[in-house]
C-alpha positions as CSV (number, residue, x, y, z in Angstrom):
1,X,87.9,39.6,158.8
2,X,87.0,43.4,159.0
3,X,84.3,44.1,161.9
4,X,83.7,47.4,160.1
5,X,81.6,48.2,157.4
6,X,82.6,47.0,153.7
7,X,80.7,50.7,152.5
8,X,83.2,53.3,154.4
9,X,85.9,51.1,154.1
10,X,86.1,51.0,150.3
11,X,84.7,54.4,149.9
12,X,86.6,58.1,149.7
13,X,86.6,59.3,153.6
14,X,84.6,62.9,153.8
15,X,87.4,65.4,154.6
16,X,85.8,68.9,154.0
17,X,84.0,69.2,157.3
18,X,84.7,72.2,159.7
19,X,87.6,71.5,161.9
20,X,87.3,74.4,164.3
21,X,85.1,75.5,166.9
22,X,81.0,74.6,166.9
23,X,80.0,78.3,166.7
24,X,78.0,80.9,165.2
25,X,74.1,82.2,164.0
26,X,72.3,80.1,161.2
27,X,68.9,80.1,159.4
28,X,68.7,76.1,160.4
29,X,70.9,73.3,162.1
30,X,70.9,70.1,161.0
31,X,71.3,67.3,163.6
32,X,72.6,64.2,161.9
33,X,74.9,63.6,158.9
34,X,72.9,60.5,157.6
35,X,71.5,60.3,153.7
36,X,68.5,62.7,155.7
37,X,70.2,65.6,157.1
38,X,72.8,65.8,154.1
39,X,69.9,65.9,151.8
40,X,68.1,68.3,154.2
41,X,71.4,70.3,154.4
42,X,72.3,70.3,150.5
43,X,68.8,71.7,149.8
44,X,68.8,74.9,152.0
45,X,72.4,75.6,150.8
46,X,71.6,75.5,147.4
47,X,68.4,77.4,148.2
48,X,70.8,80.0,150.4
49,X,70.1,79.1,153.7
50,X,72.7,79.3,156.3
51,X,73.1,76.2,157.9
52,X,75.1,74.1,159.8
53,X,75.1,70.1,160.2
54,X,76.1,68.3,163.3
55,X,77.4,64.7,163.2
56,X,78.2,63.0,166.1
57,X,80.9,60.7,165.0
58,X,81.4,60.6,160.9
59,X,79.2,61.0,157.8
60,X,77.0,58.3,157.5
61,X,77.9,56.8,160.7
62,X,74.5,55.6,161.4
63,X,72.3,53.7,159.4
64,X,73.6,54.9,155.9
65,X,76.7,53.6,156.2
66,X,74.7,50.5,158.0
67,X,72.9,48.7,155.3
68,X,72.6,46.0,152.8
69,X,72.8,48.7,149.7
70,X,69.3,48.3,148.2
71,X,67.2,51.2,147.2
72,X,63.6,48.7,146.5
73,X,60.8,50.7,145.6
74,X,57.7,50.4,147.6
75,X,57.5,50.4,151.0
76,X,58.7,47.2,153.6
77,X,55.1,45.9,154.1
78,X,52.8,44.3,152.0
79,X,51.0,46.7,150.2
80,X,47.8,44.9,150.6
81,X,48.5,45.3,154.5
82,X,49.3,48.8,153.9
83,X,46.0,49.7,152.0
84,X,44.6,48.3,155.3
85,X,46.4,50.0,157.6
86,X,46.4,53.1,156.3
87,X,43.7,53.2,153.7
88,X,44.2,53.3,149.5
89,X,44.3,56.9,149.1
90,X,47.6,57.5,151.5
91,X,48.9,53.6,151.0
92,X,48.5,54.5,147.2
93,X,51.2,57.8,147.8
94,X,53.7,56.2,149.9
95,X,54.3,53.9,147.9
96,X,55.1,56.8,145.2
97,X,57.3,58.4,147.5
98,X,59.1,55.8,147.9
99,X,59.5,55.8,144.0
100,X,59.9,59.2,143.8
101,X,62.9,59.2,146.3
102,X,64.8,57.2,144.0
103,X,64.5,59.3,141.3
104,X,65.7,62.0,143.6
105,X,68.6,59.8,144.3
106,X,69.1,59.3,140.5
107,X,69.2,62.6,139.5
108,X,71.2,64.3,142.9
109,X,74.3,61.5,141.6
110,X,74.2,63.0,138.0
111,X,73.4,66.6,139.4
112,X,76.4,66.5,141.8
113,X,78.2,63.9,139.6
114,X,79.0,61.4,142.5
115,X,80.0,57.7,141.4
116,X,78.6,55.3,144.0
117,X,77.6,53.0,140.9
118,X,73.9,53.6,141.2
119,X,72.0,51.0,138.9
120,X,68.5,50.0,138.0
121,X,69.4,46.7,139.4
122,X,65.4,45.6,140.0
123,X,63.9,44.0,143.5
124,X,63.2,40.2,144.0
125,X,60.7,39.4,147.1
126,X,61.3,35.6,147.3
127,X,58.6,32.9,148.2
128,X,60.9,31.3,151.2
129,X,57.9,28.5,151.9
130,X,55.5,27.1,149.4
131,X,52.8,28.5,151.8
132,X,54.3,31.9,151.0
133,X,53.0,31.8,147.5
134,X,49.6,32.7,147.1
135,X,49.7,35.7,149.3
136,X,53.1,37.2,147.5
137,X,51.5,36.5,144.1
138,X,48.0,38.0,145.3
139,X,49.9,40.8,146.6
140,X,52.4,41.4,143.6
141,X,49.2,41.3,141.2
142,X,47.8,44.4,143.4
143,X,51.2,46.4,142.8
144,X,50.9,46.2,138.9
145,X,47.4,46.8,139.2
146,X,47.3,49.9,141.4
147,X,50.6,51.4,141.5
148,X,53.4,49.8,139.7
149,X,52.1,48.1,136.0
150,X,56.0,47.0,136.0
151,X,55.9,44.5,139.0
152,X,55.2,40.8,137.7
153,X,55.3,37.4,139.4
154,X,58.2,34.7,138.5
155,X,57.3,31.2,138.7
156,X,60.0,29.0,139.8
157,X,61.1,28.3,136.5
158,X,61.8,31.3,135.8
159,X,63.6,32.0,138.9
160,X,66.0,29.5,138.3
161,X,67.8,32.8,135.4
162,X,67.9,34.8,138.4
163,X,69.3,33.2,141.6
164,X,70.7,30.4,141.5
165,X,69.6,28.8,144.7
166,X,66.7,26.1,145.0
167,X,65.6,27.6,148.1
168,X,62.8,29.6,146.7
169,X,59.1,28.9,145.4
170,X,58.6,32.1,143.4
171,X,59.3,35.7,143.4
172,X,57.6,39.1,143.0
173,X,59.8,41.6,140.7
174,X,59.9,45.0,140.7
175,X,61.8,46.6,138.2
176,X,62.4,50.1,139.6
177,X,64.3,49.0,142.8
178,X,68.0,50.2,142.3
179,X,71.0,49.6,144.2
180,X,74.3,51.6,145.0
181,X,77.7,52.1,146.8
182,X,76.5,53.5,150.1
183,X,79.5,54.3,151.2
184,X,80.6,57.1,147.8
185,X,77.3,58.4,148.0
186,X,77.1,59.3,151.5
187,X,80.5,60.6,151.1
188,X,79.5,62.5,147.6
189,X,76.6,63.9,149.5
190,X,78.7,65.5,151.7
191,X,80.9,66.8,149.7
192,X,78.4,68.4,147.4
193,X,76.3,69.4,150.4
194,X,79.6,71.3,152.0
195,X,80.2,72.9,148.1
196,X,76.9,74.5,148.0
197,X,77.9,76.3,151.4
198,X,76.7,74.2,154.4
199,X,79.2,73.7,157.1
200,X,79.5,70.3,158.4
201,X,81.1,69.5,161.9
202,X,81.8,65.7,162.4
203,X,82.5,64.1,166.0
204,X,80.1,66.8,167.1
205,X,77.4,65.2,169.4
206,X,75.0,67.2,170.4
207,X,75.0,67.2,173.9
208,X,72.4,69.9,175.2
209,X,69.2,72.1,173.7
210,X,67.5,75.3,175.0
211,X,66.0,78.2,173.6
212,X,68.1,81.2,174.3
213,X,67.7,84.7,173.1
214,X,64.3,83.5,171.0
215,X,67.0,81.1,169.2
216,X,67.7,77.4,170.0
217,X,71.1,77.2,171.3
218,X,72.7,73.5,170.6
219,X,75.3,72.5,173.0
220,X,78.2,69.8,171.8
221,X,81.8,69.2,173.6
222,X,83.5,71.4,170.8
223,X,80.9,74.2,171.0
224,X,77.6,75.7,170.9
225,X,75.9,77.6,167.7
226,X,72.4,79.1,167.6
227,X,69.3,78.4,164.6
228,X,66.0,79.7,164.0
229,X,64.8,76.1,163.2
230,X,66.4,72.9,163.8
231,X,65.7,69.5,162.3
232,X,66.4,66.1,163.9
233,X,67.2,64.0,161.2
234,X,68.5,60.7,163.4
235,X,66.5,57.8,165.5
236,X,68.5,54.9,166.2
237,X,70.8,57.1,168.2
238,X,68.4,59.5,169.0
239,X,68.7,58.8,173.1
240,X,72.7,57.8,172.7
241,X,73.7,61.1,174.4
242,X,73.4,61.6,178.5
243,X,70.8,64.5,178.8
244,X,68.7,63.7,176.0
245,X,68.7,66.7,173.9
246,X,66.2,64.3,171.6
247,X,64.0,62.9,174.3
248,X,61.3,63.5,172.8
249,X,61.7,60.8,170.2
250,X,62.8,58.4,172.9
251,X,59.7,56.6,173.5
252,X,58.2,56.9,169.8
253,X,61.9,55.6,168.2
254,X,63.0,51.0,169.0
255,X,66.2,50.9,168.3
256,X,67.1,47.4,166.8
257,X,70.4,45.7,165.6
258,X,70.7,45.1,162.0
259,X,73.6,42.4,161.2
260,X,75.6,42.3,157.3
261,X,78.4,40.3,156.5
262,X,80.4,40.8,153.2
263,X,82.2,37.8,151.5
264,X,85.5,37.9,149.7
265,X,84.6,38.9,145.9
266,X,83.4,35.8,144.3
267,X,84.4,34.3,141.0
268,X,82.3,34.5,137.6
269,X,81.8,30.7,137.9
270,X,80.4,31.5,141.7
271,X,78.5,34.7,140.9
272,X,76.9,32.5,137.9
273,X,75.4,30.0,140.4
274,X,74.5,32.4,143.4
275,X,72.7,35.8,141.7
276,X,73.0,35.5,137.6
277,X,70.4,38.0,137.8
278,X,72.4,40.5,139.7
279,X,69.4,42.1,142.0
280,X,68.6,43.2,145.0
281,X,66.8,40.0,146.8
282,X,64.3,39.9,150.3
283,X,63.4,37.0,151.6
284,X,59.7,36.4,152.6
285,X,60.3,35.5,156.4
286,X,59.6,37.7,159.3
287,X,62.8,37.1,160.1
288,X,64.4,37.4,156.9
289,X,67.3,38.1,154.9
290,X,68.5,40.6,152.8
291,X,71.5,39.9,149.6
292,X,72.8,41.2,146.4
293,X,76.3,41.5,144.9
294,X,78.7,44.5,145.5
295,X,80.4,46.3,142.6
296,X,83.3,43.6,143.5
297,X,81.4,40.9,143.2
298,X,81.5,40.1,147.0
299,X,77.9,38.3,148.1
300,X,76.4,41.3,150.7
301,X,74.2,39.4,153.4
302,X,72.3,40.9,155.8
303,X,69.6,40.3,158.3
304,X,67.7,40.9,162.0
305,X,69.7,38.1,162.9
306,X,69.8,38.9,166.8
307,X,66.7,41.0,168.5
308,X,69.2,42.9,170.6
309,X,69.6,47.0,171.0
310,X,73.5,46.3,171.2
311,X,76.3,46.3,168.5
312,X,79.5,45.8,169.8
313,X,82.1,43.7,167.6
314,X,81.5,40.9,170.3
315,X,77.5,40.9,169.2
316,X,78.1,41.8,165.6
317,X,80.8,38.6,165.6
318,X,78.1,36.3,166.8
319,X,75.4,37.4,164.5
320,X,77.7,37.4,161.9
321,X,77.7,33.4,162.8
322,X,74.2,33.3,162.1
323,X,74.3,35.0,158.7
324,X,76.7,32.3,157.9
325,X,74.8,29.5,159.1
326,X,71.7,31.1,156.9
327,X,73.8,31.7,153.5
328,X,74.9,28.3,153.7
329,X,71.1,27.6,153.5
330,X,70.3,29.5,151.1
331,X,74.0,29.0,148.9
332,X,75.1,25.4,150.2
333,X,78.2,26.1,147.8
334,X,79.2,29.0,149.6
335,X,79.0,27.4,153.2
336,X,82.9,28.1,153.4
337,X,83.6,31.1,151.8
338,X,86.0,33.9,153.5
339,X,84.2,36.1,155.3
340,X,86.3,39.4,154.6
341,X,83.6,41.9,156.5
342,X,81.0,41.9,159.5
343,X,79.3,44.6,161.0
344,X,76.0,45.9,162.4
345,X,74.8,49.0,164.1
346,X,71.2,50.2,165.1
347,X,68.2,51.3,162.7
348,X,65.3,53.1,164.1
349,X,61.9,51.3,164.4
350,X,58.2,52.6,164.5
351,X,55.5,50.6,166.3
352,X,53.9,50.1,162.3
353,X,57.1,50.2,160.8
354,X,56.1,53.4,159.1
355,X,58.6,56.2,159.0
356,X,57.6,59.8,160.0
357,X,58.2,63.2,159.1
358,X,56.9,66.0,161.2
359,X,57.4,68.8,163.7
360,X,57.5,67.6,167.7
361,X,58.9,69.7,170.4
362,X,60.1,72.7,168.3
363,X,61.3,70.6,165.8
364,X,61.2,69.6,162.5
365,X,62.1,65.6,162.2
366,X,62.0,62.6,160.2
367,X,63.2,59.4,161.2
368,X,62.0,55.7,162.1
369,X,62.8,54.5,158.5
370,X,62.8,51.1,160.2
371,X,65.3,49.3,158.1
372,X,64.0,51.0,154.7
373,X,65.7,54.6,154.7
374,X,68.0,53.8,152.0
375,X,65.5,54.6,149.5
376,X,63.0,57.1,151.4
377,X,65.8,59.5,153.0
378,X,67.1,61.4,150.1
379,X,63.1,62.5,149.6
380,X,62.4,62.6,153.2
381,X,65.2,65.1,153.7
382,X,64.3,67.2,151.1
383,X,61.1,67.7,152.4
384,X,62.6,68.5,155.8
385,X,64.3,71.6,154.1
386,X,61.2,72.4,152.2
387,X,59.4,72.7,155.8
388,X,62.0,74.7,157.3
389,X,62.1,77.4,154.6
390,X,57.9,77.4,155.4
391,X,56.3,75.0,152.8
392,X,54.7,72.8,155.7
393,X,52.7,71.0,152.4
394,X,56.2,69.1,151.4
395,X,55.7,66.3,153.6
396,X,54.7,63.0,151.7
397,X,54.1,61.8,155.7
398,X,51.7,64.1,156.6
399,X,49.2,63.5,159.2
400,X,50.4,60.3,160.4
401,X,50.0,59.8,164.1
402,X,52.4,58.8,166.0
403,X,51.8,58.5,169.7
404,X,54.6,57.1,172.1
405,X,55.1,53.2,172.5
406,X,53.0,52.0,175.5
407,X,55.3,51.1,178.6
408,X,58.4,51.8,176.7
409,X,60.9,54.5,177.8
410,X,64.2,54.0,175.4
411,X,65.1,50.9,176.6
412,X,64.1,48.0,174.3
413,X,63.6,45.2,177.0
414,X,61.0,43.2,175.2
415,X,63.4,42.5,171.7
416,X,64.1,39.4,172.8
417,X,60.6,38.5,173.2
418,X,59.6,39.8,169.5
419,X,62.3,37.8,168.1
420,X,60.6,34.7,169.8
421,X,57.2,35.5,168.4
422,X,58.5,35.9,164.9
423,X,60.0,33.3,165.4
424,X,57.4,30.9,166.1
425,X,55.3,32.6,163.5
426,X,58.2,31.5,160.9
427,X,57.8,28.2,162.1
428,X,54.6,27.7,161.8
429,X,53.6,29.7,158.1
């Protein structure tokens, strides 16, 4: 078993970052070489900005390169609770964001001609308890009514062409959710984004930030450079580096564990019982799962399967356990497959599990994707650049409040107590 993830180990590496120095003047830096600040970075290259991107370890280090693959349409809550939350008018146009960022994603792959096996693959939210039901079919009615005509519900007979487990008491689909090799299109990103004239320096943390001379100044241990604008375009790791150069995101940004194991790649007779359908599949708990078949075959399982801040391959080797224990649930035949991958790393929550986009402290950010960036980056990063270049009206998260997390301070100590209250709530729906 690999404790590394399956999407940079069977992808191309990125090798056309900047191997010298981190120096020089540019219009903008870009912290973070996630699916944001490439797509932040492609767009003011290609637009003739001068920028430069900063990674602290690799390309798609972070979250991008941490993640079960799925690009789902719509956003992670129910939009019924989102209309709620946030009212109809700006629940009604995230949800199209979120649509519209995978047609960005779709057309940057043919644009820039990367193969990361991008495919229409469709979205199956799965009834996990017969009390589930009525609240995923009410819900799933008020997406083809309001914002996607395509969604429909499956009754359990028809489920039965599309997964192959009995675990499951219906299912909302949604056509337009997609799926991809994360892995070649974080790396394709970055190629294309370094073509169009952006210089990229990876293993470049950034390690100190001032204003000097009416520029910022970014410190790192290979360098400093100065930009007229900066955008943070990280979260999760936002407070990783001693001195805080991000602080301000500190206490706004909960970074969580997110767990994914990888089977070996699984026969036709074993695909044909497991996911005939071939789709992207959530389950309905609140602590769920998260599946769908790689471009091998392999099963791709994933999950909060520990409420911890840590990932270590210690911790990610004993939540892989746990994925086990709940694939064998759901896939009784598959209870002792080979396990050829394992691996976790942080994502970056909100309080509401909303992502934001903004500016904050002199700069321009968007981050707190909360387990759904895949699909919302690509846009979100875009609009970043827009803002930069002075189009503040880019932002499909505009106006969205988001004040700092009451008694928190970086430090996550109450995880373990969420995952006990989700817990119960499991339990007891």
């Amino acid at each position: 078993m690999k404790y590394t993830s399956y999407w940079h180990d069977t992808a191309p590496a990125f090798d056309a970052g900047h191997q010298g120095p981190v120096e020089g003047r540019f219009d903008v830096a870009v912290i973070g070489g996630g699916f944001t600040g490439l797509s932040a970075a492609r767009r003011l290259a290609r637009a003739g900005v001068s920028v430069a991107l900063l990674e602290a370890e690799h390309v798609g280090a972070g979250g991008s390169g941490r993640n079960g693959g799925h690009l789902n349409n719509g956003m992670a809550h129910s939009y019924a609770a989102a209309k709620a939350h946030l009212g109809a008018e700006r629940a009604h146009a995230l949800y199209q964001a979120y649509d519209r960022s995978i047609d960005m994603i779709e057309d940057t792959i043919a644009e820039e001609r990367i193969a990361c096996d991008f495919r229409r693959s469709g979205k199956l939210k799965l009834a996990s308890k017969p009390s589930h039901v009525a609240s995923l079919r009410a819900n799933c009615a008020l997406i083809a009514r309001e914002v996607d005509p395509e969604a429909r519900w499956l009754e359990p007979d028809a489920l039965r062409a599309e997964i192959g487990s009995r675990a499951f008491h219906g299912a909302c689909l949604q056509p337009k959710s997609a799926m991809m090799h994360m892995g070649r299109y974080v790396s394709g990103l970055a190629r294309a984004t370094a073509e169009h004239g952006a210089l990229i320096w990876e293993n470049a943390p950034v390690t100190g930030r001032r204003k000097q001379d009416g520029l910022w100044r970014l410190d790192t241990p290979r360098g400093h450079l100065h930009a007229e604008r900066i955008i943070a375009a990280t979260g999760a790791y936002a407070g990783a580096v001693k001195g805080a150069p991000l602080k301000p995101f500190c206490r706004r940004i909960i970074s969580v564990g997110s767990f994914i194991v990888a089977t070996r790649p699984l026969t036709d007779a074993e695909v044909a019982a497991s996911l005939p359908g071939n789709r992207t599949c959530v389950t309905s708990m609140n602590i769920g799962n998260y599946f769908r078949l790689s471009p091998d075959n392999r099963l791709i399982f994933g999950g909060r399967a520990r409420f911890s801040a840590s990932s270590d391959q210690r911790s990610d080797a004993k939540s892989g356990e746990i994925l086990r224990a709940g694939m064998a649930r759901i896939f009784p035949h598959l209870a002792d497959i080979e396990i050829d991958y394992c691996w976790g790393g942080l994502v970056g929550m909100t309080k509401d599990r909303f992502p934001r986009a903004g500016e904050l402290d002199g700069m321009i950010y968007g981050m707190g994707y909360s387990g759904h960036g895949a699909q919302m980056s690509t846009l979100v990063g875009a609009s970043l650049a827009d803002m930069a270049m002075g189009h503040p009206d880019a932002n499909p998260l505009a106006g969205l409040d988001w004040p700092t997390v009451p008694g928190y301070s970086g430090r996550p100590w109450f995880l373990p107590l969420v995952g006990l209250w989700f817990s119960m709530k499991d339990r007891l729906s």
